[in-house]
Every structure is written in structure tokens, then in C-alpha cells.
C-alpha positions as a LaTeX table, in Angstrom:
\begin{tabular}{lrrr}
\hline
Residue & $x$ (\AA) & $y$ (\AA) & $z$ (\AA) \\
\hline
Unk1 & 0.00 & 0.00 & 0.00 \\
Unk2 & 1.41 & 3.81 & $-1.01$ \\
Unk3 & 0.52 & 6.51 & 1.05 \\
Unk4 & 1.05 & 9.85 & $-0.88$ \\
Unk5 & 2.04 & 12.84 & 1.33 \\
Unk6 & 2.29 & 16.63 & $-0.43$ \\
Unk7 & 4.53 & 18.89 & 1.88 \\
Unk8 & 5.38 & 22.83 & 1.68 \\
Unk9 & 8.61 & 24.37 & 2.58 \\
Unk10 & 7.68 & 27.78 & 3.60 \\
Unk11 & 10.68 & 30.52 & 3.86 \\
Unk12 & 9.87 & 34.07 & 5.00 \\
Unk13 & 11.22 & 37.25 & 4.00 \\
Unk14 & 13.65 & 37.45 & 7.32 \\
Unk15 & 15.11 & 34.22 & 5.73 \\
Unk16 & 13.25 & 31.69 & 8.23 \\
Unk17 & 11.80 & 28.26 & 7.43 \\
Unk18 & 8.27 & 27.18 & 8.72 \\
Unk19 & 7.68 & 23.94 & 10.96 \\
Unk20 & 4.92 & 22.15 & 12.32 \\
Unk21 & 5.69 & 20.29 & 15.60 \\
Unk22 & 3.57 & 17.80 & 16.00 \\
Unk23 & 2.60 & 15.28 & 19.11 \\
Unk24 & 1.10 & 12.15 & 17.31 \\
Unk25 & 0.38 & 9.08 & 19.27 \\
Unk26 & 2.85 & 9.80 & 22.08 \\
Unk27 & 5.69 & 10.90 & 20.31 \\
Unk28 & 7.36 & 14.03 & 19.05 \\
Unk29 & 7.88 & 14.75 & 15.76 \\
Unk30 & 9.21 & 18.11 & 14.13 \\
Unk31 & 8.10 & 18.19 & 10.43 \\
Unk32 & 7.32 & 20.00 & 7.30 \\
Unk33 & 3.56 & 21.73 & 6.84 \\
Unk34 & 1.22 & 19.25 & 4.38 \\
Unk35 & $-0.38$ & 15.92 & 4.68 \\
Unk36 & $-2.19$ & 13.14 & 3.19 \\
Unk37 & $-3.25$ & 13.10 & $-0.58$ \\
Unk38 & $-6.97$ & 12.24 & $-0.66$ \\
Unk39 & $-8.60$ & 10.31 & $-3.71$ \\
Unk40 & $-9.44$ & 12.69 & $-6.47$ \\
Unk41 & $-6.99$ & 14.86 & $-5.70$ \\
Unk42 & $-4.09$ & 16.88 & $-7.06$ \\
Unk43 & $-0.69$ & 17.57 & $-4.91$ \\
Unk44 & $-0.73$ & 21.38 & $-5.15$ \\
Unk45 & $-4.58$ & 20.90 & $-4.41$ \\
Unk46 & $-4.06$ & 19.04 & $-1.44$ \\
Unk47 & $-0.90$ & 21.30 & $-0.15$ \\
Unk48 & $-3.41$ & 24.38 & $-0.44$ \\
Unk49 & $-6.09$ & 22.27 & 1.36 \\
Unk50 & $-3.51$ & 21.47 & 4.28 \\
Unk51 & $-2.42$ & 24.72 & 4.82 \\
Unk52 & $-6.21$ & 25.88 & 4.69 \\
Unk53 & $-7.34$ & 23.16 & 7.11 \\
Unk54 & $-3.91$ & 23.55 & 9.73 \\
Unk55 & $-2.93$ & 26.77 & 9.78 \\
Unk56 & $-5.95$ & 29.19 & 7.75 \\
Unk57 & $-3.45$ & 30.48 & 5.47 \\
Unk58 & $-4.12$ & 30.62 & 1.50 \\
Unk59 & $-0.82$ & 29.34 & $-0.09$ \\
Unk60 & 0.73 & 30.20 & $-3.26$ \\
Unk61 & 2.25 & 26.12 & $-4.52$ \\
Unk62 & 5.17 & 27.36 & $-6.35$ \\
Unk63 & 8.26 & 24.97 & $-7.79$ \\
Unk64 & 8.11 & 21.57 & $-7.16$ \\
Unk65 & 11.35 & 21.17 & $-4.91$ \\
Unk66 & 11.75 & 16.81 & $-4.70$ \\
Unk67 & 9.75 & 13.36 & $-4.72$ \\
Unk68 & 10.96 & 10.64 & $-3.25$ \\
Unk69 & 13.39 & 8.50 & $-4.54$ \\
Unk70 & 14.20 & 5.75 & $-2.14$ \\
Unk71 & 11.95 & 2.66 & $-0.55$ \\
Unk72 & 10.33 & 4.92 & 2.96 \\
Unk73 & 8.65 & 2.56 & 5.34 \\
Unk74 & 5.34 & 4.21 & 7.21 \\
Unk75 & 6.11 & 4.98 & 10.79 \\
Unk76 & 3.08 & 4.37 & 11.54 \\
Unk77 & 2.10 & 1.83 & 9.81 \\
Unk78 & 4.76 & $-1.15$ & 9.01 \\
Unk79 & 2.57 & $-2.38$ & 5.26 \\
Unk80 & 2.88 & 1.22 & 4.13 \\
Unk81 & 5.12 & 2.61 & 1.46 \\
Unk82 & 5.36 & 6.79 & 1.87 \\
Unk83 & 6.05 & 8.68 & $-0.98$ \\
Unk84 & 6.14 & 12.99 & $-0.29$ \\
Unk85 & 6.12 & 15.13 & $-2.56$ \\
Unk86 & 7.53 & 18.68 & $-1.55$ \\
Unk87 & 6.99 & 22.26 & $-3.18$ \\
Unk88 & 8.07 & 25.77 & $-2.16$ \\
Unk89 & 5.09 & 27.84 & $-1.19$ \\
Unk90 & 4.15 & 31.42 & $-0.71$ \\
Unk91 & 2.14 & 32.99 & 2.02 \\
Unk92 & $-0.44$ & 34.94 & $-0.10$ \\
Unk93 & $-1.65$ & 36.57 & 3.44 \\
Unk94 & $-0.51$ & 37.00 & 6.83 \\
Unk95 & $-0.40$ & 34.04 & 8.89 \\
Unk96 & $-3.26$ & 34.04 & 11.47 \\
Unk97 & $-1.95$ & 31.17 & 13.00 \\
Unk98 & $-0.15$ & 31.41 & 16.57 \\
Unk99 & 3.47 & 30.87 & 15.79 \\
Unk100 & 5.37 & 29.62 & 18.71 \\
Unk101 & 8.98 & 30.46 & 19.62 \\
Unk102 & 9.73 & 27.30 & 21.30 \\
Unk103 & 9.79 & 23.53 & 20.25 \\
Unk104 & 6.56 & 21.92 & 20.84 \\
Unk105 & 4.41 & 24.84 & 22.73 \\
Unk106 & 1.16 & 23.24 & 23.06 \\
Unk107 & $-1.55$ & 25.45 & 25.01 \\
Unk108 & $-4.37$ & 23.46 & 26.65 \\
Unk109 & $-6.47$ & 23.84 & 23.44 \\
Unk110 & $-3.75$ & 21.45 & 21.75 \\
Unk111 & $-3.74$ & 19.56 & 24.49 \\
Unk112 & $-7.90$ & 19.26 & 24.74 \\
Unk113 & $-7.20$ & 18.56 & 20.61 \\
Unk114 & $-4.59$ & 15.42 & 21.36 \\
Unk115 & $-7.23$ & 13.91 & 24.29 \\
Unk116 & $-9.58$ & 13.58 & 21.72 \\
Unk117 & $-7.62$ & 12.46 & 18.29 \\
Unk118 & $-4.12$ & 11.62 & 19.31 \\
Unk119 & $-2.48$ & 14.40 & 17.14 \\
Unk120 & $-1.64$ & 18.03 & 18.11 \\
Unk121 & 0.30 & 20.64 & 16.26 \\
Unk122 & 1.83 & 24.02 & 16.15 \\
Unk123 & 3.73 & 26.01 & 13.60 \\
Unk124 & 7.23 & 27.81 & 14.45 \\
Unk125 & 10.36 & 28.90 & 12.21 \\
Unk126 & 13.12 & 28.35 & 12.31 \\
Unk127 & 16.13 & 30.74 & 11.36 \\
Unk128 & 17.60 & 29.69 & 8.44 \\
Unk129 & 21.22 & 30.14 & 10.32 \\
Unk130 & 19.93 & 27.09 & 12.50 \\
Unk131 & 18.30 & 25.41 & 9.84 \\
Unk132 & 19.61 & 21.89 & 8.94 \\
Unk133 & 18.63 & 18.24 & 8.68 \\
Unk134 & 18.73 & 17.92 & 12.45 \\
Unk135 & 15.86 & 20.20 & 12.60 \\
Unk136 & 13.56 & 18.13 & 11.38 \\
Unk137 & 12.12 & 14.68 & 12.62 \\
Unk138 & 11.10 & 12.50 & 9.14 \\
Unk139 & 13.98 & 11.06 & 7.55 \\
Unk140 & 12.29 & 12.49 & 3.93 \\
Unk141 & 12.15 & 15.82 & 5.70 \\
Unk142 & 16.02 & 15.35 & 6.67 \\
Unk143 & 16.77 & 14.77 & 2.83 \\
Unk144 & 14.81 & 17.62 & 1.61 \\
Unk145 & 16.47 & 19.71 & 4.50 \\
Unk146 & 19.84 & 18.82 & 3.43 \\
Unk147 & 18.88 & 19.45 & $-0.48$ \\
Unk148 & 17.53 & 23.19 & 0.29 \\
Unk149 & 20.65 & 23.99 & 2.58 \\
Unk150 & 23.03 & 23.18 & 0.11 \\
Unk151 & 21.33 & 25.01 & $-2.92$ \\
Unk152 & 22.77 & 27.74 & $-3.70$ \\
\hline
\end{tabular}
């Protein structure tokens, strides 16, 4: 079984990369913003409708930046191939989101939000200066990381 994810890497004008921490079934995991392609849908569709749904920000899906190349294993689920798909996107407004300063900074709305389905995020950046594959959890993520970094 595939499981298609679409992802955005979001950089801001002061040079900073947007994250979503995120507290999914008892563990910690420091990612990219997207999700899940569902049926009938296209990738830059879906990575506008994940950005809608998490964060209430309209998106501009700009160059496509990678797609997996290598066998990824689910880490959630063991008979699960994952295949991301990653573009650069554009803010078209200003983010209404909260946007934390520290790693995993979950108010007791999150927290109310994980009781009930297990997940939780929130959305921080990260300076590009301290930007690297260490910053992020996913070993996709870590590839794309490293790929962006050393791009001239």
C-alpha cells in the first residue's frame, strides 16, 4: 500500500523556514507543513487544502522542490510505502496562525485537541542560520532539509 504525502517548505522574507511540531500518538515529531493526498486529488490541491485546514493560510504552490526517490517505510504503519512530494510555497496573506517560539508549545487547546484524536500541532520557524537536517524529525524531511541547505 502507497501513502502519498504533499509537503510545503515555507521561507519568510527574514530568511526563516516554517515547521509544524507535532505530538502524534505519544511521540514528538518536528516536520514539514502538508499531509495526506486524498482520492481525487491533485498535490498542489491538497498542499493548499492542508495549509487551509492547519494553519488558515491561503498558499501560493510554487516549484516543485523533490519526490521521493528511495523505498520509505510508514512509521506508523509497518505495510505502508510513503512517498512525499515537496513544493516551495508562498504565504499569499498574513499568517493568522499562533506561531510559537519554542519547540513543541502546546496550550491546553492542543492539548484538549490530542485527548480527543491523538495528534496536536503548532507552527514555528526556524532561522535559516539554524536550519539543517537535524531540525527536522522525518527522515524524507532530513533529505529535503539537506537538499535546500546546500542550494545555492
Amino acid at each position: 500500500m502507497f501513502n502519498v504525502r504533499v509537503y510545503g517548505l515555507l521561507i519568510d522574507t527574514d530568511k526563516r523556514v516554517l515547521v509544524s511540531d507535532e505530538y502524534i500518538r505519544g511521540n514528538y515529531y518536528t516536520k514539514f507543513p502538508g499531509g495526506g493526498l486524498e482520492f481525487g486529488e491533485g498535490t498542489r490541491d491538497c498542499l493548499k487544502r492542508e495549509f487551509k485546514e492547519e494553519m488558515d493560510l491561503e498558499v501560493l504552490v510554487k516549484a516543485h522542490l523533490y519526490t521521493t526517490d528511495f523505498f520509505q517505510m510508514s512509521a506508523f504503519n509497518p505495510s505502508h510505502q510513503i512517498i512525499s512530494i515537496y513544493y516551495y510555497v508562498e504565504a499569499l496573506e498574513l499568517i493568522k496562525a499562533p506561531i510559537r517560539t519554542r519547540v513543541f508549545d502546546f496550550d491546553a487547546h492542543q492539548m484538549d485537541v490530542y485527548d480527543k484524536t491523538g495528534e496536536t500541532e503548532t507552527f514555528r520557524f526556524i532561522d535559516w542560520n539554524d536550519f539543517s537536517a537535524a531540525a527536522v524529525t522525518l527522515p524524507i524531511d532530513k533529505v529535503v532539509a539537506d537538499l535546500v541547505k546546500n542550494t545555492p
